[in-house]
C-alpha positions in Angstrom: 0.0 0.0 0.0 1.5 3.9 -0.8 0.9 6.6 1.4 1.4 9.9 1.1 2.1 12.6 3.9 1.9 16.4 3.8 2.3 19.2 6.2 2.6 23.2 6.4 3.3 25.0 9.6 0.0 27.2 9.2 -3.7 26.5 8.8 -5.7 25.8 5.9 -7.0 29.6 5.6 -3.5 30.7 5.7 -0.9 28.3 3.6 -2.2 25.7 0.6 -1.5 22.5 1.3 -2.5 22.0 -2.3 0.1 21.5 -4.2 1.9 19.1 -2.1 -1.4 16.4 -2.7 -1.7 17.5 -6.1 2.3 16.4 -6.4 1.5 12.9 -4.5 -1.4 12.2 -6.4 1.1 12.3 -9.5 3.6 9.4 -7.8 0.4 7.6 -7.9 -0.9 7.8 -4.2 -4.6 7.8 -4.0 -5.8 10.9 -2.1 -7.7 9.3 0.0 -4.5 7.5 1.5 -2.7 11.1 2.1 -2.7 12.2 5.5 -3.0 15.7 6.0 -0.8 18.1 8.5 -1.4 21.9 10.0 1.7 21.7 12.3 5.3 22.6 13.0 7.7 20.7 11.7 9.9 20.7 15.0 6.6 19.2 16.7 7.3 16.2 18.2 3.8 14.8 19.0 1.9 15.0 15.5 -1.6 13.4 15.2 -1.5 12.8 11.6 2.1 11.5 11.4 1.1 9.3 14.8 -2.1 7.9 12.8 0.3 7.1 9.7 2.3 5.4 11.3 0.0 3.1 12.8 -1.1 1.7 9.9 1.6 0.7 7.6 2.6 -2.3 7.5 6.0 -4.4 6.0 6.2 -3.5 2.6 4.2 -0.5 2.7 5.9 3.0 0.8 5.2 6.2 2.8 5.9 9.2 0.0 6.4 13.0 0.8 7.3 15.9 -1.5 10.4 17.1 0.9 12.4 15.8 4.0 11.2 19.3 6.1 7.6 17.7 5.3 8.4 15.1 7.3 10.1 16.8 9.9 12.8 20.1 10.3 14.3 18.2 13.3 17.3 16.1 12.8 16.0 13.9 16.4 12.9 12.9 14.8 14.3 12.5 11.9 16.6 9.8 12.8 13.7 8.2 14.6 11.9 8.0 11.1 14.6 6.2 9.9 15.0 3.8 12.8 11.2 3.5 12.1 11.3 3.0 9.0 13.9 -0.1 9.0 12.2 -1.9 11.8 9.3 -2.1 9.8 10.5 -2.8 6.8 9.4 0.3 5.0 10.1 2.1 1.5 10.3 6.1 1.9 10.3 8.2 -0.9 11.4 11.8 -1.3 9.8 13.4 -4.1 12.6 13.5 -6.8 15.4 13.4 -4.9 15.5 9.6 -3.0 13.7 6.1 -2.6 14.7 4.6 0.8 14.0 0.5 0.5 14.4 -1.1 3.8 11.4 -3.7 2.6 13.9 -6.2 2.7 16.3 -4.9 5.4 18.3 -2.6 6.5 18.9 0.7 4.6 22.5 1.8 3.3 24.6 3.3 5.2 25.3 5.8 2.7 21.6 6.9 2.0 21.2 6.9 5.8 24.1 9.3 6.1 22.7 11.7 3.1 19.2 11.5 4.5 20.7 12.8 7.8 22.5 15.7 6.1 19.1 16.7 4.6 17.6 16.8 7.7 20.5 18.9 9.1 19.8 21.2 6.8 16.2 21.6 7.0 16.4 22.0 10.5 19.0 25.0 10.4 17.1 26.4 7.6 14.1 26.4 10.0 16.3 28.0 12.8 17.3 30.6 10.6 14.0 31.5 9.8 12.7 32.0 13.1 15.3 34.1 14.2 14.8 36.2 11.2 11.3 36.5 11.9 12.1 36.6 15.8 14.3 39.8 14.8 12.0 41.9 13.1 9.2 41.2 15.4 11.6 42.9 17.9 12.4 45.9 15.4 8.8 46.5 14.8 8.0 46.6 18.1 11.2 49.3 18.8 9.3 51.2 16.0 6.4 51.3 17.6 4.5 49.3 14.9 1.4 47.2 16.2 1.9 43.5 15.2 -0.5 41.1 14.1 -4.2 41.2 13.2 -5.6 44.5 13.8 -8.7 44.4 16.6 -11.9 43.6 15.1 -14.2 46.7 15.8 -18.3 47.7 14.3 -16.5 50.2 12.0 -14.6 47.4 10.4 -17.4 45.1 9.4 -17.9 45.7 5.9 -21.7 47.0 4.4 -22.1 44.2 2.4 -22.4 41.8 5.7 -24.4 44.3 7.6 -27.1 44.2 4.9 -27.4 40.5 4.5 -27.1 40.1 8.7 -30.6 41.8 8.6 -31.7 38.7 6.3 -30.1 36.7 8.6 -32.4 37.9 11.5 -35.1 38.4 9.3 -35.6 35.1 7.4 -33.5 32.4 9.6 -30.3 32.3 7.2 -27.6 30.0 8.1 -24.3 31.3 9.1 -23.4 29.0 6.1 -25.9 31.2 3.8 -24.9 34.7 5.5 -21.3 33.9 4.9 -21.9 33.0 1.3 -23.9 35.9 0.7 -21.6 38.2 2.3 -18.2 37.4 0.3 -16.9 36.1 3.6 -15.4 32.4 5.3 -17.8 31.0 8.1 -15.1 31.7 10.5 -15.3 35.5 9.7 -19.1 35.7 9.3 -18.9 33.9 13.1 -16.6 36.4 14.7 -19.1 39.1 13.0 -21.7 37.6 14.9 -20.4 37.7 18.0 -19.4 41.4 17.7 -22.9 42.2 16.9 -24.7 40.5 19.2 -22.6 41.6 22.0 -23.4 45.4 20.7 -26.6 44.7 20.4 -26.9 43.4 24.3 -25.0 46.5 25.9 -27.5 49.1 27.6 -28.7 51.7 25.8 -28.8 55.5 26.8 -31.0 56.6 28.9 -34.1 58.5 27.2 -35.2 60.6 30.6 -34.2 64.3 30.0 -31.9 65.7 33.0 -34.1 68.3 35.5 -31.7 71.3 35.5 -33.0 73.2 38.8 -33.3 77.2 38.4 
């Protein structure tokens, strides 16, 4: 049996995950047999990795598009590969290698190149995140506000507002609203909220003030 396993760092809304299926499907995996990831590569603890790896079996092939898909840590890497010979398992690395341990134990000089590559991925991830660590740090010195800006009333655009009417009026989904709207469910719910907690706050008194003479 081929499998397939993909993974970006960010979730679905932010970073396609696309591409890497559509390249898998192409080797000849069946989609359905592609387990999907939304998490660091440094993770240890992956669900999606964990549930792939529970289910193949000797002779299996688990395919992947890069070695940072599988993991930017060297550690796990080498815990892969230690996996992957116990069980007698074929890895594949999108153009680049085929690892065959289905009948024993992998070469030493494929294990030592597969290491490298995962030396490398790792450091590139390192270097990333202290480029990203260092101009969070010189934003901030400038004084610039980081990450998404707060969600207010004034921002909620006029096309939602008119179709949230609907929404109260005639029993619309939050499925419906959204579509109508130009907006993901996830937005149309944080909307919501901010509505509905404007709508519950007090309103101004309607008593005129005495002014005594």
């Amino acid at each position: 049996m081929k499998y397939g396993y993909v993974r970006c760092s960010t979730n679905e809304e932010r970073q396609d995950i696309g591409r890497q299926v559509r390249e898998l499907v192409q080797m000849g995996i069946a989609e359905e047999n592609i387990f999907l990831e939304y998490e660091s590569g440094m993770k240890a603890d992956r669900a999606q990795l964990n549930r792939l790896l529970s289910v193949v079996q000797a002779g299996d092939e688990i395919a992947t598009t890069e070695v940072s898909r599988l993991t930017r840590s060297t550690r796990q890497l080498c815990d892969l590969i230690a996996f992957t010979e116990q069980h007698k398992l074929r890895l594949v690395i999108k153009g680049s290698l085929t690892i065959d341990c289905t009948g024993g134990e992998m070469d030493p000089m494929t294990k030592a190149f597969l290491q490298i590559a995962g030396v490398f991925a790792e450091l590139e991830r390192n270097i990333i995140s202290a480029r990203v660590k260092s101009g969070m740090r010189n934003a901030a010195a400038k004084g610039v506000q980081l990450g998404r800006p707060k969600l207010t009333f004034e921002r909620i655009p006029d096309r939602f507002l008119r179709y949230y009417a609907l929404y109260q009026a005639q029993g619309l989904s939050v499925t419906e609203l959204a579509r109508l709207a130009g907006v993901s469910r996830m937005t149309a719910y944080r909307y919501l909220q901010l509505m509905e907690k404007r709508e519950k706050r007090p309103k101004p008194s309607s008593q005129a003030s005495h002014i005594e003479e």
